[in-house]
N, C-alpha and C positions, 0 to 999 in steps of 0.2 A: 193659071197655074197656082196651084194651091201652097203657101209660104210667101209668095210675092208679092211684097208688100211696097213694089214699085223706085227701090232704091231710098224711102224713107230712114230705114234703120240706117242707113248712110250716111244719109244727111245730118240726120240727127249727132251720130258719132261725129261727125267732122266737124258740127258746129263749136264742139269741147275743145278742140286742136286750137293752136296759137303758135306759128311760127316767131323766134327768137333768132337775132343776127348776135352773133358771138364771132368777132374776131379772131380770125386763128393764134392769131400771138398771145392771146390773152383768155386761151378757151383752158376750162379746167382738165380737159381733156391729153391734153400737153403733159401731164401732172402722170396721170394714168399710165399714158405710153411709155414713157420716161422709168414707172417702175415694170410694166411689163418689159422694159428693155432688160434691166434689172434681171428680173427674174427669169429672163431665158436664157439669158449671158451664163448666168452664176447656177440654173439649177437645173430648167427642162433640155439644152442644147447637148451635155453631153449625162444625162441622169437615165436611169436602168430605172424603169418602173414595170413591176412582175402583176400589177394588176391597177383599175381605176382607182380603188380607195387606197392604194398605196402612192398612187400619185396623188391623191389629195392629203395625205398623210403627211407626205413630203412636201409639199407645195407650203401645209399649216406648219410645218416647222420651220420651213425657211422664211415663212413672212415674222413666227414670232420671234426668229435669232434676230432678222431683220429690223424688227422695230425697236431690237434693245440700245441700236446705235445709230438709227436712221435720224437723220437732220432734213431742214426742210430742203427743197429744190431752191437753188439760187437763180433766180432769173437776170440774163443776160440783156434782155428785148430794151431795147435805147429810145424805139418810136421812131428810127427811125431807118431807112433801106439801106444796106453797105455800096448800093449801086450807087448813092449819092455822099458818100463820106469819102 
C-alpha cells in the first residue's frame, strides 16, 4: 500500500510523548475550572449572544472587567481526606 510506512510515523511521534502524574488536588487545572465556573455563572448561563464574534466580544470584556478585581484562588486542600478528620 503506497503511504504505509508500517506504523513508523507512529512510533516515532509517541517516542516525543512523556506521561506526567499531577495529583488532582494540586493540578493547575483546578485553577481553570474554578474560572470557567466563573464565567458561566456571571456571563454565558443567562447571556443573549446575536452572533459567535459577539460572544467572543462578550466573553473579552468580561475577562477584562474581571481581571480589574480578580485575586488569586485561595486553596483550601489540608493534604489531607475529611473521611479521616
Amino acid at each position: 500500500m503506497e503511504g504505509d510506512d508500517g506504523g513508523e510515523g507512529c512510533r516515532q511521534t509517541c517516542l516525543r510523548w512523556s506521561f506526567q502524574f499531577t495529583p488532582t488536588h494540586a493540578s493547575w487545572l483546578n485553577q481553570i475550572e474554578i474560572f470557567f465556573s466563573i464565567l458561566y455563572r456571571r456571563l454565558l448561563k443567562h447571556g443573549v449572544f446575536t452572533s459567535e464574534s459577539d460572544l467572543a466580544e462578550q466573553m473579552l470584556a468580561f475577562i477584562e472587567t474581571y481581571n480589574q478585581t480578580a485575586k488569586p484562588f485561595e486553596w483550601t486542600y489540608t493534604g489531607r481526606s475529611s473521611k479521616h478528620e
